[in-house]
C-alpha positions in Angstrom: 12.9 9.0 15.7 9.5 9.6 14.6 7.8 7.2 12.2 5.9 9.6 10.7 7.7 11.8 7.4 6.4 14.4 5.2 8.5 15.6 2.5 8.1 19.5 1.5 5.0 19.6 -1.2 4.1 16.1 -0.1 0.5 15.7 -2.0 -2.2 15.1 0.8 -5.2 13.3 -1.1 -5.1 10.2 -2.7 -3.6 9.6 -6.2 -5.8 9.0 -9.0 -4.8 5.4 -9.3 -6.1 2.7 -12.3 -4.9 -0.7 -11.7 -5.2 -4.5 -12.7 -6.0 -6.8 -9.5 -4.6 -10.0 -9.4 -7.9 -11.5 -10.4 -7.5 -9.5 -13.6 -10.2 -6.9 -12.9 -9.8 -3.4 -12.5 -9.8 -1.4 -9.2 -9.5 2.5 -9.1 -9.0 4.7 -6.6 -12.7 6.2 -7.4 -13.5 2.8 -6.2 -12.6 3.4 -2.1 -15.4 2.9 -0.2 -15.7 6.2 1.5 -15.9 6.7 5.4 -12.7 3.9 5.7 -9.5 4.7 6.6 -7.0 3.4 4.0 -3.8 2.0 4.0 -1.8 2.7 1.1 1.2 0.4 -0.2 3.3 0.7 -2.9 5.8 -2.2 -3.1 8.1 -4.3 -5.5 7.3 -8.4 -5.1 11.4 -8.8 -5.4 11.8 -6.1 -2.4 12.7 -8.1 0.9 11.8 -4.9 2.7 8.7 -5.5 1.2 8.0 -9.0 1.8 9.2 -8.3 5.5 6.6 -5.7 5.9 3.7 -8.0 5.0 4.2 -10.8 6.8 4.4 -8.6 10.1 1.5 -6.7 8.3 -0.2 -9.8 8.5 1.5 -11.2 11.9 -0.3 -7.7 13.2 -3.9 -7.7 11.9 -6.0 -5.9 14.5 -4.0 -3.0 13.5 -5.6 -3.0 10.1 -8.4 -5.0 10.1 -10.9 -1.9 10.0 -9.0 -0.2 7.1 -8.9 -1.1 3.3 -5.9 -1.9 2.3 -4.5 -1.5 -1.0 -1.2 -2.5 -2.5 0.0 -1.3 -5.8 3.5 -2.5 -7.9 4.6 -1.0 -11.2 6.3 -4.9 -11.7 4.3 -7.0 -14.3 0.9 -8.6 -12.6 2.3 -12.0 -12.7 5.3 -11.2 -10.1 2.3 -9.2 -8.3 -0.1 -12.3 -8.1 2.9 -14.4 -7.2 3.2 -12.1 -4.5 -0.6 -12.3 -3.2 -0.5 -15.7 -3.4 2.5 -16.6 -1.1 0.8 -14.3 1.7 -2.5 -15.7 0.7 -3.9 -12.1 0.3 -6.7 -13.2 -1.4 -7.9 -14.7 2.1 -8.4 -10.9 3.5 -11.7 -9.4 2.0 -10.8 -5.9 2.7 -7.2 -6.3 0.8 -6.5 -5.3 -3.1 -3.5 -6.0 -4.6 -2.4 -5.4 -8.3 -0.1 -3.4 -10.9 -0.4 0.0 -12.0 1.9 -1.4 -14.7 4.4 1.2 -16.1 2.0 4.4 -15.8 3.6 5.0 -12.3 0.3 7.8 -11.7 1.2 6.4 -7.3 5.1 6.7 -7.7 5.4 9.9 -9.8 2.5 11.3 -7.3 4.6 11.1 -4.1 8.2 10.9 -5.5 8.4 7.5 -4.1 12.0 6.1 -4.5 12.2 3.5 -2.2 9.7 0.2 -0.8 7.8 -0.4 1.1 5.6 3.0 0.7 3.2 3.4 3.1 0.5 5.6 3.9 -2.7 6.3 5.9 -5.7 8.0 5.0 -7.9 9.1 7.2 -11.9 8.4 6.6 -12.3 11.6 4.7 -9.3 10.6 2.0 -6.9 12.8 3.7 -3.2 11.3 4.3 -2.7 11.5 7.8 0.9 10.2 7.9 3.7 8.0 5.4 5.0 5.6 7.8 8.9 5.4 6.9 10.7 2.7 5.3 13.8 3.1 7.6 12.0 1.5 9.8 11.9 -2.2 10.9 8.9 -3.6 9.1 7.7 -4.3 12.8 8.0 -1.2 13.6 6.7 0.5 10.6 3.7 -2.3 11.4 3.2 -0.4 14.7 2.5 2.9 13.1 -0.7 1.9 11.7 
């Protein structure tokens, strides 16, 4: 079974994301350094799917390391900080975390209705795959 899923009318770009970073700044998706390949991860800090996925996310780093990675919640941005700080995301440089809050502009743009979402974008900002969440979060890990 392939990793990789595309849903009919799956959006290819990147959503026009505004959120609050755990440090309390803002971070939008205008803000993506260009010529990176992202990682894109929407999540829920109460998700065990979710907290499974980043600690092999993190257990796995040289599969990342060259890509920005960005993780966005709707859930209030003291459950998301809570979050960061239990992996200690705020160690990685090239790592953003925070809340879109309850504008869900990420969810509503790919129809997500289950966690962990993940997607890569290619240097240009063009999604090259969503890794799926039936996955093992090793093996969604490996997909990168």
């Amino acid at each position: 079974m392939s990793g990789t899923a595309f849903c009919q009318g799956t959006r290819t770009g990147i959503p026009p994301f505004k959120i609050r970073l755990v440090d309390g700044t803002g971070f939008t998706y205008q803000q993506i350094e260009k010529n990176r390949p992202l990682l894109l991860i929407y999540f829920s800090p109460t998700c065990d799917h979710c907290k499974e996925f980043v600690a092999a996310l993190l257990q796995n780093r040289n599969r990342w390391k060259d890509k920005q990675v960005v993780l966005i919640s709707y859930e209030h941005i003291r459950e998301v900080k809570a979050f960061a700080d239990s992996y200690h995301l705020s160690a990685y440089p090239n790592i953003k975390i925070g809340s879109e809050g309850y504008t869900f502009v990420v969810q509503q743009y790919y129809q997500i209705q289950r966690f962990p979402f993940v997607a890569l974008f290619s240097r240009q900002g063009k999604l090259i795959k969503i890794i799926s969440d039936k996955l093992a979060p090793e093996a969604m890990v490996h997909q990168i």
